[in-house]
N, C-alpha and C positions, 0 to 999 in steps of 0.2 A: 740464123741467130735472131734473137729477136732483141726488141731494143732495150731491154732491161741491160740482157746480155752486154751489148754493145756499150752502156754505160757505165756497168761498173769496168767492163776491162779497160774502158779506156780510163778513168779514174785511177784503176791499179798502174798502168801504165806513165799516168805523168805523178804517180806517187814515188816508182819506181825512179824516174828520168830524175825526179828530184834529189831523191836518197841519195844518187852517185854523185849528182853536181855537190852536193853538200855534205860529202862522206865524211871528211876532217869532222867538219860540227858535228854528225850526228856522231860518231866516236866519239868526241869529246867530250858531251853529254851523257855517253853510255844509252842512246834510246835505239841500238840494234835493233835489242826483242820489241820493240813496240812497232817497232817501223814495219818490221816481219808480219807482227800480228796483226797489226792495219792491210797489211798486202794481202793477207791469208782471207780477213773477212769480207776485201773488195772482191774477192774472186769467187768464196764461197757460193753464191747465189746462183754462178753460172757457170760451176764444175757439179753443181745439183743438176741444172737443166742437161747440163752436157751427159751424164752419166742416166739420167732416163729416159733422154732420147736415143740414146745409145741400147738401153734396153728395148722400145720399142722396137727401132729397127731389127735388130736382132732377133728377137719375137717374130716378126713380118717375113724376114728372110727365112728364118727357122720353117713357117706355118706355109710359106709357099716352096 
């Protein structure tokens, strides 16, 4: 992985770790779908890397 990678999932991750410590309030508030949608965009960046690396491979073992 490379450090991009590395960054955002760990971002997503203490965004995640948050969400639950403070589920009551984000209920409360109603900001589910934002929290969601914040989660979606941390990860976005490196489910792109992950799924073209993925093609490469694929490719490589295909072609050998």
């Amino acid at each position: 992985m490379s450090q991009v990678d590395d960054e955002s999932i760990k971002e997503a991750n203490l965004l995640a770790g948050d969400a639950i410590n403070n589920f009551r309030t984000i209920m409360s508030f109603g900001n589910t779908e934002m929290v969601v949608k914040k989660f979606d965009d941390l990860l976005e960046d490196s489910h792109k890397s992950a799924v073209k690396n993925a093609h490469v491979i694929g490719f490589l073992y295909g072609f050998s």
